[in-house]
N, C-alpha and C positions, 0 to 999 in steps of 0.2 A: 408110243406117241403120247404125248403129253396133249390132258385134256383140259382145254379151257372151262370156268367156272366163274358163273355167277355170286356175289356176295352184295349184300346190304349192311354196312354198320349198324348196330344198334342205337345210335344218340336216342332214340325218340322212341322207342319201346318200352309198352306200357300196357298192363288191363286195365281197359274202361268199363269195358262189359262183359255179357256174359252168350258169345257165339257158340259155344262147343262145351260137354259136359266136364270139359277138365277147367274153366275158368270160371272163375269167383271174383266178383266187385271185391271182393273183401282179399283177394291176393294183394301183398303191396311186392311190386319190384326193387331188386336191389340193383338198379344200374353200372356202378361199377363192376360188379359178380357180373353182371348182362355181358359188359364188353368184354372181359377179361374171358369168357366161356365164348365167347362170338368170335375171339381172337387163336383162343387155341384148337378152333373149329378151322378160322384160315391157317395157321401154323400146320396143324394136319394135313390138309388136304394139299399143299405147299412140299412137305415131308414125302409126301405118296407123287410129288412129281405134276403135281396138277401147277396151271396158270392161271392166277385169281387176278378177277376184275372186278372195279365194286363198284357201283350207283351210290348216290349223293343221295342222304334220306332227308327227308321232310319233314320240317314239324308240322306235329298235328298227325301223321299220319303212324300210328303208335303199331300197325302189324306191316311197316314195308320193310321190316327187316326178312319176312320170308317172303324170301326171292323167286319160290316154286310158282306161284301163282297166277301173277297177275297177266301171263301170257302163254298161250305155250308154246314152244322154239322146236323150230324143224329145219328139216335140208330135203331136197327134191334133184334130181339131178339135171333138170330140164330150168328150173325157178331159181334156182340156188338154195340160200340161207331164208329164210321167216318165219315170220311169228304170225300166231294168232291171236287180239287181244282176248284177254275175258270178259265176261260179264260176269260180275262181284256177287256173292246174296245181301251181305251187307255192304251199305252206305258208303261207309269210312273204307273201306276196302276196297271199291271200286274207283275211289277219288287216285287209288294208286294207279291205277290202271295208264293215266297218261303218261305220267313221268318212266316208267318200264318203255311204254309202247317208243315212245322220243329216244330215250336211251339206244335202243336194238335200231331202229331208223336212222341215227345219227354214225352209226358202224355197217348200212349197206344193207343191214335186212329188210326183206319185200316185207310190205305189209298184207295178212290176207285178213279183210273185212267177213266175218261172219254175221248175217242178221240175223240175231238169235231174238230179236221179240220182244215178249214177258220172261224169256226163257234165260238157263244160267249155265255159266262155263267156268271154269273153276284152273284153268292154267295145268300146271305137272302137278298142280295137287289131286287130282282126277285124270291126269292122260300121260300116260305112261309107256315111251318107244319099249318095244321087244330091243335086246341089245345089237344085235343086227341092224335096225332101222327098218325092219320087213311091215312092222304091223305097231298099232298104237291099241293099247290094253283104256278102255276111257269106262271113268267109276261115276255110276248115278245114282242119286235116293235123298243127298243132305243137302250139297252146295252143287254140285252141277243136275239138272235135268233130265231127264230121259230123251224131252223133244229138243234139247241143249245138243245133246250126244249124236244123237240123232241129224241136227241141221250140220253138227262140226261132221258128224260120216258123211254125210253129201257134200261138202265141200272137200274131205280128204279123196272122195272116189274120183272126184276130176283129175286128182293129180297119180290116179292109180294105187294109193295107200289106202289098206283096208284097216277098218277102226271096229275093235270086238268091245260092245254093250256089258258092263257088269254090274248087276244091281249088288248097293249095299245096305245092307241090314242092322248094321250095330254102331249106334248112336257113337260110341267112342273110336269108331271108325268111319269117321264121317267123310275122309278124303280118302282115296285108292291109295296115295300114299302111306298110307299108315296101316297098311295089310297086306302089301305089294313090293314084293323087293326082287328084281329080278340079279341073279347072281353071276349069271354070265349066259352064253347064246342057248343050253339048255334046261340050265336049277332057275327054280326062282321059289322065294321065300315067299310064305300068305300063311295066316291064318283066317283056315274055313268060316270059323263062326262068324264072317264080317260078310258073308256073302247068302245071297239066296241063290237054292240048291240048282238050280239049272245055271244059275252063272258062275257055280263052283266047277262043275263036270264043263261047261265049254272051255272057262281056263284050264283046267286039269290033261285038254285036247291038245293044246301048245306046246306042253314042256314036256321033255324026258322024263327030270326030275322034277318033283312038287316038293318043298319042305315043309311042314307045317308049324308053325309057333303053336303055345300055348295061351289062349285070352291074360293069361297075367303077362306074358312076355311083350304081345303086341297091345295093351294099354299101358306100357311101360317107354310102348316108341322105338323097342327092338325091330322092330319091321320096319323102320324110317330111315334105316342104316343109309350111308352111301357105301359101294362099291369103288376103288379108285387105286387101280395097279395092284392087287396081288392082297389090296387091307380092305377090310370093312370097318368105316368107322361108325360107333353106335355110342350111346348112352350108354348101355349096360349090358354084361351078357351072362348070359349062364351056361351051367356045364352044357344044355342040351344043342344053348345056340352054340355055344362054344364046337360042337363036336359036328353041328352040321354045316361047320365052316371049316372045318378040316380036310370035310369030304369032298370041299369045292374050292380047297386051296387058297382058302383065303385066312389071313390074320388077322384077327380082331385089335381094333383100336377104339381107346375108351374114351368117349370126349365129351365132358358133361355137360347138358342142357337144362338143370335143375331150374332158371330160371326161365326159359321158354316156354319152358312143359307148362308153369303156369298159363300159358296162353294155348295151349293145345297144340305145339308143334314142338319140333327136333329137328333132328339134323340135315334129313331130306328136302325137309319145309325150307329150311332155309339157303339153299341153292338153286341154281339154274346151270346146268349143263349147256354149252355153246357148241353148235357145231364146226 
């Protein structure tokens, strides 16, 4: 079954500041190099049989090219298709928040209202279905909150979806996505060192297989991989990731994010799966 997929152009991708330990005021973008790497990011996942849909970016809003965020997208069988908005940490980032939430609205998706407060919700950069649809893996410490995670579990138990807490501990893993790669209904890719040790051993309770990266492989965005028919596409791999993709049937595909990473995301970051 060919899966639909979210995409944002890059036109307006930029670092202004400095949200995350990988971005420097002092990075300049090369926009061209942006679209052309944003392009054979859709080419890819186009290649792997997926159906790409893209949102209309905005100026001024220099991180709505990743598309993981600003909501996060579910199915219910009783509800159908919806979304949850987020709540942003930063400013500029939550100004995205409406143009997402209008887009998913304007295609039939329910909207479900979360009062999250003072509190923060951070979209599929932090919440993350099991591949089944059974269970949503939700990461808290940098950009979403613990009481964030916490109000979105009380609104996923109404609908019977149970939501597993996992603190993150390493500043360069500041989104679940970038620790978190789940490979199919029993592997799933993490490196340990991004978690505290009781939210290591709960996730460790879910899956058959655990794969573990290496901190140089998941600050390099090897954990941000997509999954998509039979390839995983990533930034960069090595013999190790290379070999525990073997074991789960999957081919690696190479698709360079050199200019993203300046802003702290890759290839996961910048998708939204639809269901």
């Amino acid at each position: 079954m060919a899966k639909h997929v979210l995409l944002c152009p890059p036109a307006y991708f930029d670092v202004v500041d400095q949200k995350n330990p990988y971005m420097s005021e002092k990075a300049s973008i090369d926009r061209e190099k942006a679209q052309r790497q944003w392009q054979a990011l859709r080419s890819a996942l186009e290649q792997a049989g997926c159906q790409v849909e893209t949102i209309a970016p905005a100026p001024g809003l220099e991180d709505m090219v990743f598309a993981a965020n600003q909501v996060f997208v579910g199915f219910h069988e009783g509800l159908g298709k919806f979304v949850v908005p987020s709540r942003m940490v930063h400013a500029s980032r939550q100004r995205e928040v409406p143009f997402y939430v209008d887009w998913y609205r304007q295609r039939g998706f329910k909207i479900i209202e979360v009062d999250l407060g003072p509190d923060h919700l951070e979209g599929h950069g932090d919440l993350l279905w099991h591949p089944d649809w059974s269970r949503i893996y939700a990461g808290y410490g940098f950009r979403s909150t613990r009481a964030g995670v916490e109000k979105f579990r009380d609104a996923m138990s109404k609908l019977e979806i149970p939501v597993v807490p996992l603190h993150l501990v390493d500043p360069y893993c500041y989104h679940l996505d970038t620790c978190f790669c789940p490979l199919n209904h029993e592997a799933v890719l993490v490196y340990p060192g991004a978690y505290a040790p009781e939210s290591l051993a709960t996730l460790r309770g879910f899956w058959k297989r655990v794969h573990e990266l290496t901190a140089e492989e998941a600050h390099k965005f090897m954990g941000n991989g997509i999954v998509a028919n039979g390839r995983y596409l990533t930034p960069y791999v090595t013999p190790h990731l290379e070999a525990i993709l073997r074991k789960e049937a999957l081919a690696p595909v190479i698709v360079d994010t050199s200019e993203f990473e300046k802003s702290g995301g890759s290839l996961s970051c910048m998708k939204a799966f639809l269901p």
